[in-house]
Every structure is written in C-alpha cells, then in structure tokens.
C-alpha positions, 0 to 999 in steps of 0.5 A: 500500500502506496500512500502520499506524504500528503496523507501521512501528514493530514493537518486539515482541522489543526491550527499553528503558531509560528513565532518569527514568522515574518521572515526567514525560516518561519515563513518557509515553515508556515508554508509547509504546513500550511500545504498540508492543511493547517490554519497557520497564525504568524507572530512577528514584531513587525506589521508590514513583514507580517503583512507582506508573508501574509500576502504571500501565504494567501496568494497560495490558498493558504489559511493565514492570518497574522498577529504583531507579538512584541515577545520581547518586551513582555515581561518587562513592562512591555505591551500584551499582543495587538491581535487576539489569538482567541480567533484561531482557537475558535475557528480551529 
C-alpha cells in the first residue's frame, strides 16, 4: 500500500503558531504546513513583514492570518499582543 506524504501528514482541522514568522525560516515553515492543511497564525514584531508573508501565504490558498507579538518586551513592562489569538482557537 502506496500512500502520499500528503496523507501521512493530514493537518486539515489543526491550527499553528509560528513565532518569527515574518521572515526567514518561519515563513518557509508556515508554508509547509500550511500545504498540508493547517490554519497557520504568524507572530512577528513587525506589521508590514507580517503583512507582506501574509500576502504571500494567501496568494497560495493558504489559511493565514497574522498577529504583531512584541515577545520581547513582555515581561518587562512591555505591551500584551495587538491581535487576539482567541480567533484561531475558535475557528480551529
């Protein structure tokens, strides 16, 4: 019995985080799962990187949406992310 990559890694109904995911790797990683089916939530630092990797995913067919997450700060007297993650928890 012959079965595709596609099949083994089914994440159709699941839904990922992918910090850094305005540029470098984190992009790349969105894409990939996103292909085999997940709903991917990108967190960056900065809105128009997250904005144009966001363009590019959609462009795909790929369920994307984006959050700017100042991770950094948090903890430090540094401001609570601007998107609220609830809604891919929720439509997940």
């Amino acid at each position: 019995m012959s079965m595709s990559a596609t099949s083994l890694f089914d994440l159709s109904g699941r839904a990922a985080l992918i910090t850094g995911g305005s540029r470098g790797l984190g992009p790349q990683i969105a894409e990939a799962l996103g292909a085999y089916g997940a709903r991917v939530m990108l967190a960056a630092r900065k809105q128009d990187e997250l904005e144009q990797a966001h363009s590019v995913l959609s462009k795909q067919g790929i369920d994307a949406e984006w959050m700017v997450a100042p991770i950094g700060g948090l903890g430090q007297g540094g401001k609570p992310p601007v998107r609220d993650i609830q809604a891919l928890k929720a439509s997940a």
